[in-house]
NUVEX-274555 format. One record per atom (N, C-alpha, C, CB): atom name; residue in one letter; chain; x, y, z. Coordinates in Angstrom, 1 decimal. Glycine has a CB too. Layout:
BEGIN
{"CA","A","A",{X,Y,Z}}
...
END
This chain:
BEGIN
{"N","X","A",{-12.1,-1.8,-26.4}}
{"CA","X","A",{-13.1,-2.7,-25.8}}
{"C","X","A",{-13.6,-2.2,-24.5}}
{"CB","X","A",{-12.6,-4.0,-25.7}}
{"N","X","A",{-14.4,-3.0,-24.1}}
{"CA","X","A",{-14.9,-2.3,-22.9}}
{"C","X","A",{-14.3,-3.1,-21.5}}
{"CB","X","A",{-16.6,-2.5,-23.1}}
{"N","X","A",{-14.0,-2.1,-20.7}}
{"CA","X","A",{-13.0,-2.3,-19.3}}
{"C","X","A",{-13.3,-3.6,-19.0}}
{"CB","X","A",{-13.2,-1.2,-17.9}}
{"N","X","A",{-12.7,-4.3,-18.6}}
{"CA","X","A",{-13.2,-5.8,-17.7}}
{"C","X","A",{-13.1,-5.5,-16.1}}
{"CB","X","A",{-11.9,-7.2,-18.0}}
{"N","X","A",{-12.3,-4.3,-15.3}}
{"CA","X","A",{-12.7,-4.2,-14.0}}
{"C","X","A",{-13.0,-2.9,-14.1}}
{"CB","X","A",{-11.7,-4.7,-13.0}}
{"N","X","A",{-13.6,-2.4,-12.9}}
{"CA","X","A",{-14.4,-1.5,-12.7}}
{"C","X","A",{-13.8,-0.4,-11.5}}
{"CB","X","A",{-15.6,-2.2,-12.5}}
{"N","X","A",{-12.7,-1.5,-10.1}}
{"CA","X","A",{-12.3,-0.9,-9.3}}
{"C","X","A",{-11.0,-1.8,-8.7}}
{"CB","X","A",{-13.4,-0.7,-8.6}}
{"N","X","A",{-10.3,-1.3,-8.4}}
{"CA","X","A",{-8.8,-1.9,-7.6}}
{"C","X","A",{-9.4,-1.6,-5.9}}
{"CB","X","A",{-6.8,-0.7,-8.2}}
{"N","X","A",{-9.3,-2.8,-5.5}}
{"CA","X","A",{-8.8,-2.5,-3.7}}
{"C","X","A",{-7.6,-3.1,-3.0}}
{"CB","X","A",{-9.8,-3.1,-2.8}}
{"N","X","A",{-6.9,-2.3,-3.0}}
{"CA","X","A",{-5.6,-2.6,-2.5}}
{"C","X","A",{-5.3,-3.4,-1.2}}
{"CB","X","A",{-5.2,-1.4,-2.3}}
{"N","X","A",{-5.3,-4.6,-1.1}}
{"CA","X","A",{-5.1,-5.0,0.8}}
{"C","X","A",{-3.2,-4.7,1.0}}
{"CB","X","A",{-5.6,-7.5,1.3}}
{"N","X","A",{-3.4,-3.7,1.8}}
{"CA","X","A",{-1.9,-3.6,1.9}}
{"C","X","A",{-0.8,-4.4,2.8}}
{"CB","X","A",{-1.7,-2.3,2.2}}
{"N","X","A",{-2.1,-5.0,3.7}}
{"CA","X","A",{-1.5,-5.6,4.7}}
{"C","X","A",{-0.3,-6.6,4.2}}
{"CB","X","A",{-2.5,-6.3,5.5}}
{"N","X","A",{-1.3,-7.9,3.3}}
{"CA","X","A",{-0.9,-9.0,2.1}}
{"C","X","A",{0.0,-8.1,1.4}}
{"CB","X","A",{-2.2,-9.6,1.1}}
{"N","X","A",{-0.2,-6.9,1.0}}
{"CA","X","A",{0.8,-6.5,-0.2}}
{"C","X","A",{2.3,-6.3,0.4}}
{"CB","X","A",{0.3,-4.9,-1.1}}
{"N","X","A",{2.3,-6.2,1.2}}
{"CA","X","A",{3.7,-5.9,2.5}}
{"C","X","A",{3.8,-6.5,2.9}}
{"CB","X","A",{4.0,-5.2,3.6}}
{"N","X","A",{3.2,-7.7,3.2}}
{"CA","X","A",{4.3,-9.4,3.6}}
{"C","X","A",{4.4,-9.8,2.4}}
{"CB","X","A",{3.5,-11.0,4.7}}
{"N","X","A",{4.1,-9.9,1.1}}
{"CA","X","A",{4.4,-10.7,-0.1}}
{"C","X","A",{5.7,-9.9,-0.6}}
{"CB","X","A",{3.0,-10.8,-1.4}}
{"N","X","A",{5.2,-8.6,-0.9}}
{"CA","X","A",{6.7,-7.6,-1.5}}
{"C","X","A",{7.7,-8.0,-0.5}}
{"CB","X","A",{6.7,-5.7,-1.4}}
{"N","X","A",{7.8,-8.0,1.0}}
{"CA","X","A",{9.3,-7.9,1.6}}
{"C","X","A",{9.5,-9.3,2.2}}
{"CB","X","A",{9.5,-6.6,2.9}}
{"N","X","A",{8.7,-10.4,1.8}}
{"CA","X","A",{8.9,-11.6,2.3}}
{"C","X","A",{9.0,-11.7,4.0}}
{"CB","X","A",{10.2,-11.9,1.6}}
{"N","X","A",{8.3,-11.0,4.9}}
{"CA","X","A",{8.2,-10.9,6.1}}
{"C","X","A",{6.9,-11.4,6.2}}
{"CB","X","A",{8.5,-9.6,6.6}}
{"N","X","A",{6.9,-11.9,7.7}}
{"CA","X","A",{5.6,-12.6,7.8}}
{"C","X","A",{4.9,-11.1,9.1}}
{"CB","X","A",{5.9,-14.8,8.5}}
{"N","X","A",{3.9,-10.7,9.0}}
{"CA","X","A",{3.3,-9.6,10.0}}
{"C","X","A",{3.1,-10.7,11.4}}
{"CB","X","A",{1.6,-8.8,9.2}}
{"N","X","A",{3.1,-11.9,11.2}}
{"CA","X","A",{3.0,-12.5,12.7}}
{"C","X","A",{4.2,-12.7,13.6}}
{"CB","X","A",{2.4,-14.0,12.6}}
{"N","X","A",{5.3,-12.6,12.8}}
{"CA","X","A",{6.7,-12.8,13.3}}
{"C","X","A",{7.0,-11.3,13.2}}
{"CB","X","A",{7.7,-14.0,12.4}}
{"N","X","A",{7.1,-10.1,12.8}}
{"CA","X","A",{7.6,-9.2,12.6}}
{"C","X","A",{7.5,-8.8,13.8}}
{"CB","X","A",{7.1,-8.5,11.7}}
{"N","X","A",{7.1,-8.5,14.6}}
{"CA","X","A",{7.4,-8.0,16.1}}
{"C","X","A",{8.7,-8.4,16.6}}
{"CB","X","A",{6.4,-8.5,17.1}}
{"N","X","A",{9.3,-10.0,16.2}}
{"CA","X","A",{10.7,-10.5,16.9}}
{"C","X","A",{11.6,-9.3,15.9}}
{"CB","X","A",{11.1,-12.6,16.7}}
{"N","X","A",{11.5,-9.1,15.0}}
{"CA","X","A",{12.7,-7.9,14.3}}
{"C","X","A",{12.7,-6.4,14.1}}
{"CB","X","A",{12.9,-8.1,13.0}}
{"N","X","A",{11.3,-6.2,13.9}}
{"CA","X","A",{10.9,-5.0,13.2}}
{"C","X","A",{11.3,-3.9,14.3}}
{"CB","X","A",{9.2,-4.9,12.8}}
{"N","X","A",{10.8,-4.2,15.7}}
{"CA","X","A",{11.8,-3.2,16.6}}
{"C","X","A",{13.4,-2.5,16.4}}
{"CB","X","A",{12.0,-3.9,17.8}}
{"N","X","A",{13.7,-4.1,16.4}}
{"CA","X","A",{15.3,-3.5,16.0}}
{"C","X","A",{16.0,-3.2,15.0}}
{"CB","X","A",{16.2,-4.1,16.4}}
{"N","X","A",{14.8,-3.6,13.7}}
{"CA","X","A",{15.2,-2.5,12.1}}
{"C","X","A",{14.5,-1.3,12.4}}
{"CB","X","A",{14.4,-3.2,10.4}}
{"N","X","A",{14.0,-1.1,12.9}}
{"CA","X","A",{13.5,0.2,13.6}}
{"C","X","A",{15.1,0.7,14.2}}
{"CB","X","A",{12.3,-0.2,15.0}}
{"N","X","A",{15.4,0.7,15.3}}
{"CA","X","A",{16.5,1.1,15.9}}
{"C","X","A",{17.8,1.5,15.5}}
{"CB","X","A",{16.8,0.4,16.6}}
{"N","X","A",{18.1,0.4,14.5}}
{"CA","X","A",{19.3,0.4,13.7}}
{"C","X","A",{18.9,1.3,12.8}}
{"CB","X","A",{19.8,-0.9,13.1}}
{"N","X","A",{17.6,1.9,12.0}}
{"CA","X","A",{17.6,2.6,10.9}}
{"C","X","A",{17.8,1.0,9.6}}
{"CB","X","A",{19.1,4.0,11.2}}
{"N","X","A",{17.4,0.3,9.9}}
{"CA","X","A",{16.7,-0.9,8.3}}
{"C","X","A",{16.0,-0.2,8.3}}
{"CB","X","A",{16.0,-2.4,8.2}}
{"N","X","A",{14.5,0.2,8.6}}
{"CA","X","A",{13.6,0.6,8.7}}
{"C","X","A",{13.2,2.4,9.3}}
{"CB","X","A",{13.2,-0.4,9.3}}
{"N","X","A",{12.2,3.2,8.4}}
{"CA","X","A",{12.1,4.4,9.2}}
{"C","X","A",{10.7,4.4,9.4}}
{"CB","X","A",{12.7,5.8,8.5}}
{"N","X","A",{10.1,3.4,9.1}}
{"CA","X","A",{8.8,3.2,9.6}}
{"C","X","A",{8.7,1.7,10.1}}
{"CB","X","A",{7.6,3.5,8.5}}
{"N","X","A",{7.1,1.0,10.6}}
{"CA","X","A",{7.3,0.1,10.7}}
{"C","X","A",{6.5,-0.2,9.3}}
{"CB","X","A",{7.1,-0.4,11.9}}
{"N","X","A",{6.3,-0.9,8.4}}
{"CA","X","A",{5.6,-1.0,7.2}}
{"C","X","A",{4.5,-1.6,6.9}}
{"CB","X","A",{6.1,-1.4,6.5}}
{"N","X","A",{4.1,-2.1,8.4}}
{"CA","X","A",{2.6,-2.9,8.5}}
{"C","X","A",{1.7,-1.4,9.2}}
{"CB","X","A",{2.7,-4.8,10.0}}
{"N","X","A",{3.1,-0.6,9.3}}
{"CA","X","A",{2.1,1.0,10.2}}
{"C","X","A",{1.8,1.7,8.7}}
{"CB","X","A",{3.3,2.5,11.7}}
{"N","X","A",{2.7,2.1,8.5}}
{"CA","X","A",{3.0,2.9,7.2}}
{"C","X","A",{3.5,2.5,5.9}}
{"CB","X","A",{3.9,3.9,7.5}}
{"N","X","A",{3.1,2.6,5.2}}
{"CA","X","A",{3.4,2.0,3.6}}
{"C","X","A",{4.5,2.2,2.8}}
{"CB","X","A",{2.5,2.4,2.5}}
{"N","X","A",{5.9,1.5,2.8}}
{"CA","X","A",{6.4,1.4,2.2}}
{"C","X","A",{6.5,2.4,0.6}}
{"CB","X","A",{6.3,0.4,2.4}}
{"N","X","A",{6.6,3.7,0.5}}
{"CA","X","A",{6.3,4.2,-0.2}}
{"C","X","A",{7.5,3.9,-1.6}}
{"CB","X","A",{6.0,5.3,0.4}}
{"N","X","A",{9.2,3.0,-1.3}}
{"CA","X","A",{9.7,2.6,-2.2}}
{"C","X","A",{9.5,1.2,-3.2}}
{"CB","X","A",{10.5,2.8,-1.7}}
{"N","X","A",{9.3,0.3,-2.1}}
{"CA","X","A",{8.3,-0.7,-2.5}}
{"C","X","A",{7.0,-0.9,-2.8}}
{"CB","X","A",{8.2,-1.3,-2.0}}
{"N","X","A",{6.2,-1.4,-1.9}}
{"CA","X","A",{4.9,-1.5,-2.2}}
{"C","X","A",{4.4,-0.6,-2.6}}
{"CB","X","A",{4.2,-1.8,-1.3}}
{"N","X","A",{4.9,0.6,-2.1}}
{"CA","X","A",{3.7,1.8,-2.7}}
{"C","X","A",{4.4,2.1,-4.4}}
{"CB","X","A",{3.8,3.7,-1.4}}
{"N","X","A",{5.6,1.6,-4.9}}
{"CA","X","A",{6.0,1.6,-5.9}}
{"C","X","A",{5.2,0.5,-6.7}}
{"CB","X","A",{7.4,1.6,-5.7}}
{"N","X","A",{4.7,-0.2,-5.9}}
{"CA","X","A",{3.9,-0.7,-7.6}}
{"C","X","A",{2.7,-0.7,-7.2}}
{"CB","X","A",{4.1,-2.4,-8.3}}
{"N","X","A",{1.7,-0.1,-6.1}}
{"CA","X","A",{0.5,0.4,-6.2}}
{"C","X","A",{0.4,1.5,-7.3}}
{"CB","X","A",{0.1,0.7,-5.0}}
{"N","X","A",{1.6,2.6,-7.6}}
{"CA","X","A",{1.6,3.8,-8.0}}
{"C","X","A",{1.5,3.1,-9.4}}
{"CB","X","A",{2.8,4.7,-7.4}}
{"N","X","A",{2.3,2.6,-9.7}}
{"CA","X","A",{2.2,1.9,-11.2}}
{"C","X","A",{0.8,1.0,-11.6}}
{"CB","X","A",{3.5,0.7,-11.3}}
{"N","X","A",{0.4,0.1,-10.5}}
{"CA","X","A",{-0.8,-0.4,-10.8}}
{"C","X","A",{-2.4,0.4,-11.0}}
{"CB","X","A",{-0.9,-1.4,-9.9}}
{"N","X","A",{-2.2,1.9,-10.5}}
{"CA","X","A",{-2.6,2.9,-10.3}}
{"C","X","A",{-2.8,3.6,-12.1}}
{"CB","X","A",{-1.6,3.5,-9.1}}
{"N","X","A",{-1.6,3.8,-12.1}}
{"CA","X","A",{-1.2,4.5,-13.8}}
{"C","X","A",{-1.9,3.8,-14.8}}
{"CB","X","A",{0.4,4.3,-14.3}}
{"N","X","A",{-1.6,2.2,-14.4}}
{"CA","X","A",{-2.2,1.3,-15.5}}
{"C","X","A",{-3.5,1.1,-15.3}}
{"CB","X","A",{-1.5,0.0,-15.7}}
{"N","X","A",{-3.7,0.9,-14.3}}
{"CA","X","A",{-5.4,1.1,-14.4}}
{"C","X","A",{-6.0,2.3,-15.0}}
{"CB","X","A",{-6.0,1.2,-13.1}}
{"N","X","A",{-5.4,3.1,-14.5}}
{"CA","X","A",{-6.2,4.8,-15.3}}
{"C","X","A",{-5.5,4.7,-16.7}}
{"CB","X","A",{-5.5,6.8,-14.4}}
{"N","X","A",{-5.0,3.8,-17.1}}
{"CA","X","A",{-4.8,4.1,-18.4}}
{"C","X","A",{-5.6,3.4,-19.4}}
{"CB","X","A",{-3.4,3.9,-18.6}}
{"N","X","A",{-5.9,2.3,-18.8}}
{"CA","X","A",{-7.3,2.0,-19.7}}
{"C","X","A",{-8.8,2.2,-19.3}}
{"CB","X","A",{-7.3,0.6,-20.0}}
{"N","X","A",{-8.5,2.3,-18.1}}
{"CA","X","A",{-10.3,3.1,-17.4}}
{"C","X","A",{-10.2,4.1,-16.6}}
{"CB","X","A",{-11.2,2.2,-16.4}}
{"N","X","A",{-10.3,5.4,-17.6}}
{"CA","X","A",{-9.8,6.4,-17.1}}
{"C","X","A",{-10.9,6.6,-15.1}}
{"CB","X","A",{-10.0,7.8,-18.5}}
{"N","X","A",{-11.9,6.2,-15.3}}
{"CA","X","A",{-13.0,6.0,-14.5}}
{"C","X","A",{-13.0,5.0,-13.2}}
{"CB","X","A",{-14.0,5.6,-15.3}}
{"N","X","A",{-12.0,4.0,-13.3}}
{"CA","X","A",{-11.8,3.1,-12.2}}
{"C","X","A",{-11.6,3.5,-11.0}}
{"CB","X","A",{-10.9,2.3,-12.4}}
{"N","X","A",{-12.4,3.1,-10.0}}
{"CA","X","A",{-12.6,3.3,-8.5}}
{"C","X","A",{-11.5,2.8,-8.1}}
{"CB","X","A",{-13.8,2.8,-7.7}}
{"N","X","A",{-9.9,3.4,-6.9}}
{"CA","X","A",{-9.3,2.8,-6.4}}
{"C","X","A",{-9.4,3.0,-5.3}}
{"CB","X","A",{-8.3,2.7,-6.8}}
{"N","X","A",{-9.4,2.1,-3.7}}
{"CA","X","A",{-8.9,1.9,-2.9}}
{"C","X","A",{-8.1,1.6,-2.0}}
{"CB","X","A",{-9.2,1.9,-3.0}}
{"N","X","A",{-8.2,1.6,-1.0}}
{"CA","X","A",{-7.2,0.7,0.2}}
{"C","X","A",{-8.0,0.3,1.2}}
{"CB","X","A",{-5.9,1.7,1.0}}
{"N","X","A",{-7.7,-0.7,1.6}}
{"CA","X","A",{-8.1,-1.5,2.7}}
{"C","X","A",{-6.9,-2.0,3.4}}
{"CB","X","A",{-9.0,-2.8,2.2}}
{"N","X","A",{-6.9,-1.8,4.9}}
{"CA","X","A",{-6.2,-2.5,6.2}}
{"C","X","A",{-5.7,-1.2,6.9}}
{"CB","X","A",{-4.7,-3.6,5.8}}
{"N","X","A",{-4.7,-2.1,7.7}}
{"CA","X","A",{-3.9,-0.5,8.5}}
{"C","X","A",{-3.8,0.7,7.9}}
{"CB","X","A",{-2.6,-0.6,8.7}}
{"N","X","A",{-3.0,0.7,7.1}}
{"CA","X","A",{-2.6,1.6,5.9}}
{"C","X","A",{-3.7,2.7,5.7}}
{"CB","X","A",{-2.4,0.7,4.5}}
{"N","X","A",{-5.0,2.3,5.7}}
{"CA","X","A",{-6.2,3.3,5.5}}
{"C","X","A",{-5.7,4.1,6.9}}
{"CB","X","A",{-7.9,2.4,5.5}}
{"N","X","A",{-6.0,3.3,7.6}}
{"CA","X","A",{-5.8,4.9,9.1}}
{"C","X","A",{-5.0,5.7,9.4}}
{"CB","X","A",{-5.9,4.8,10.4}}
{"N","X","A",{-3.6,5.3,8.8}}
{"CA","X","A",{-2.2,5.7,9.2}}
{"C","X","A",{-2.2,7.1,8.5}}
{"CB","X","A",{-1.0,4.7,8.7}}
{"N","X","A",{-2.0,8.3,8.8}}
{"CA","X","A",{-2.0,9.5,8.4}}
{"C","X","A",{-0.9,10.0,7.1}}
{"CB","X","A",{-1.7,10.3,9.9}}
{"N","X","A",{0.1,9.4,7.6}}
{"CA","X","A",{1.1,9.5,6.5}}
{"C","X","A",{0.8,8.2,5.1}}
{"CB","X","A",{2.8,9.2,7.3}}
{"N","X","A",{0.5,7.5,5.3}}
{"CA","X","A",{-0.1,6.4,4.3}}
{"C","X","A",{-0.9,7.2,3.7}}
{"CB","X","A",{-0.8,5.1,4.8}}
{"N","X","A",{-2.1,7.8,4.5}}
{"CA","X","A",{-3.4,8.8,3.3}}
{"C","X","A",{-2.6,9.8,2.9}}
{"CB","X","A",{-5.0,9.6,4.0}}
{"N","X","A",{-2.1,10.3,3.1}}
{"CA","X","A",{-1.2,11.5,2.2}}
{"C","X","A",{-1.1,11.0,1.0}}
{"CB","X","A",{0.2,11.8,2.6}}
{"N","X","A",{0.1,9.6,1.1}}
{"CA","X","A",{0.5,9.2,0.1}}
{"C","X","A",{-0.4,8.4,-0.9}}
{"CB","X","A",{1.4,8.5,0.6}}
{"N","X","A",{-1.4,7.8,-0.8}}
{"CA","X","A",{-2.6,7.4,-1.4}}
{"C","X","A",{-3.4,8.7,-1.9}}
{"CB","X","A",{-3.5,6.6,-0.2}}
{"N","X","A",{-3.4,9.6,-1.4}}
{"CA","X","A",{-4.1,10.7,-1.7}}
{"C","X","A",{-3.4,11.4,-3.4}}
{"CB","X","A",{-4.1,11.8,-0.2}}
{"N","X","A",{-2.2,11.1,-2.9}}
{"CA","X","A",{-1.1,11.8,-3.9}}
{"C","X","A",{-1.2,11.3,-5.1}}
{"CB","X","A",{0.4,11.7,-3.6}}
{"N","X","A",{-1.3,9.9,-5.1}}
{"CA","X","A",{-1.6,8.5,-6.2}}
{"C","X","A",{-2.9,9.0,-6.3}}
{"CB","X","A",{-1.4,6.5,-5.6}}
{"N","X","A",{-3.7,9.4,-6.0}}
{"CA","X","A",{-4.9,9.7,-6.8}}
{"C","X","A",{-6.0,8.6,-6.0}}
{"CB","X","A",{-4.8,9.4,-8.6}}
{"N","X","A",{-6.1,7.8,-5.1}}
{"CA","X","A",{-6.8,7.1,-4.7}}
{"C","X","A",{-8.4,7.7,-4.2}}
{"CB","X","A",{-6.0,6.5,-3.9}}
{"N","X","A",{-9.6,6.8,-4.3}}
{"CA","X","A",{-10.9,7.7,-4.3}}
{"C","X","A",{-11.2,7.6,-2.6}}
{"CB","X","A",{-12.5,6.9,-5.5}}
{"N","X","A",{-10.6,6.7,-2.4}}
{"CA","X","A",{-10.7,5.9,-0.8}}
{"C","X","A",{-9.7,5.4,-0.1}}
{"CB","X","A",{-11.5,4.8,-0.7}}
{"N","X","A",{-10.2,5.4,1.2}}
{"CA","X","A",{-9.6,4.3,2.2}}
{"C","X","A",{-10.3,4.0,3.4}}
{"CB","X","A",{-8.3,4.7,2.7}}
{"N","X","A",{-9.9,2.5,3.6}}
{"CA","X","A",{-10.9,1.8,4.2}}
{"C","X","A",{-10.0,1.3,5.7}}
{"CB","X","A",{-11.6,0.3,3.1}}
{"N","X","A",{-10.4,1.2,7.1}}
{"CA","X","A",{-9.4,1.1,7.8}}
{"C","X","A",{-9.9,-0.2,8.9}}
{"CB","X","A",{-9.0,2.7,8.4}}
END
């Protein structure tokens, strides 16, 4: 049949407080010191979680191209500007990123 969407845009901001249950307004009181200790080797509102979140963009990615081989994907938020994030988006095949 014929595709029902046309394009995925990814808000990664939302997608990284819903996956890790962190709120981005409170994350400043911890994220430093999961930083420090090594929880964390990024901060994930900088850079994208590439075991999580970026683990089911990569899949929602697959499945999209698997029934429209033609579907436009993006990103929108931080994540677009962050240098190591577009690598990783680039790798997944993404057409864009929006910052």
């Amino acid at each position: 049949g014929k595709p029902l969407c046309n394009f995925f845009s990814y808000g990664t901001n939302d997608l990284t407080q819903m996956t890790m249950g962190i709120s981005r307004d409170d994350s400043n009181g911890f994220i430093p010191k999961y930083l420090e200790i090594g929880i964390f080797d990024d901060d994930p509102f900088q850079t994208i979680d590439e075991e999580g979140v970026g683990f089911m963009v990569k899949h929602s990615v697959e499945y999209g191209r698997s029934v429209n081989p033609n579907i436009s994907l993006s990103v929108c938020g931080e994540h677009g500007g962050d240098p190591k994030s577009i690598a990783f988006f680039d790798k997944l095949g993404l057409n864009y990123v929006s910052c």
